[in-house]
C-alpha positions in Angstrom: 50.2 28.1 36.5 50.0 24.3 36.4 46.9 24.6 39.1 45.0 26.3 37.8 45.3 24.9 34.2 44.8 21.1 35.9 42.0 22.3 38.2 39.8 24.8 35.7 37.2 22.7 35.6 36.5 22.1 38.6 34.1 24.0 40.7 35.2 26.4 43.7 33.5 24.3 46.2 35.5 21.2 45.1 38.9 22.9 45.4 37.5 24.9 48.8 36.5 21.0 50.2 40.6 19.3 48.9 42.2 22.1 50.9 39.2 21.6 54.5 38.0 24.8 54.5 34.4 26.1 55.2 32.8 28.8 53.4 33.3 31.0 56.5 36.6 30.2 57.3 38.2 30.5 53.6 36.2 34.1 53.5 38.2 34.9 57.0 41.2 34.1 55.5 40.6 36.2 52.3 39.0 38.6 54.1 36.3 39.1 52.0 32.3 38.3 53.0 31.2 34.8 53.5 28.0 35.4 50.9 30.8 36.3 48.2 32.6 32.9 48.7 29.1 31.3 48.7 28.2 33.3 45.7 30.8 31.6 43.5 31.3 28.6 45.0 28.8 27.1 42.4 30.8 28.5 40.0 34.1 26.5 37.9 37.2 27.9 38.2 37.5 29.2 34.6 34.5 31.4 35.5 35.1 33.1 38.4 35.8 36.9 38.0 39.6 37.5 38.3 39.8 40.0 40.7 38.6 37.5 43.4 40.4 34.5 41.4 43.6 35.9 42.3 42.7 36.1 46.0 41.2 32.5 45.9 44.1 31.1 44.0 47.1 31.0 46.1 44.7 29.8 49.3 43.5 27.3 47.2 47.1 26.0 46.0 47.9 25.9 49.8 51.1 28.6 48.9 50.4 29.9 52.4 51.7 26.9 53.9 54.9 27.8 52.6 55.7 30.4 55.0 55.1 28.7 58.3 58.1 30.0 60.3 59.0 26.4 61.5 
């Protein structure tokens, strides 16, 4: 909640840079086609469409770091 509140305004490339992920890789991890991440990543937060903002998110809040096994 807090990220995305602090970070709206911010564009997707910004967050996408903070976290060191390419446009190809954070589309691997997503699963979703690279020219869709490069699509928005122009775009602020606040304005992407939020069916691929709540894939994005959690990537880009580094929760998936949370469940490394060691």
């Amino acid at each position: 909640m807090f990220f995305e509140f602090i970070n709206r305004n911010k564009t997707v490339k910004e967050l996408r840079k903070n976290q060191g992920y390419t446009v190809k890789e954070l589309a691997f991890k997503l699963k979703l086609d690279s020219s869709d991440i490069a699509r928005i990543d122009s775009l602020k937060l606040k304005e992407v469409p939020k069916p691929i903002k709540a894939k994005i998110l959690p990537v880009l809040r580094g929760d998936y770091m949370n469940k490394i096994p060691w």
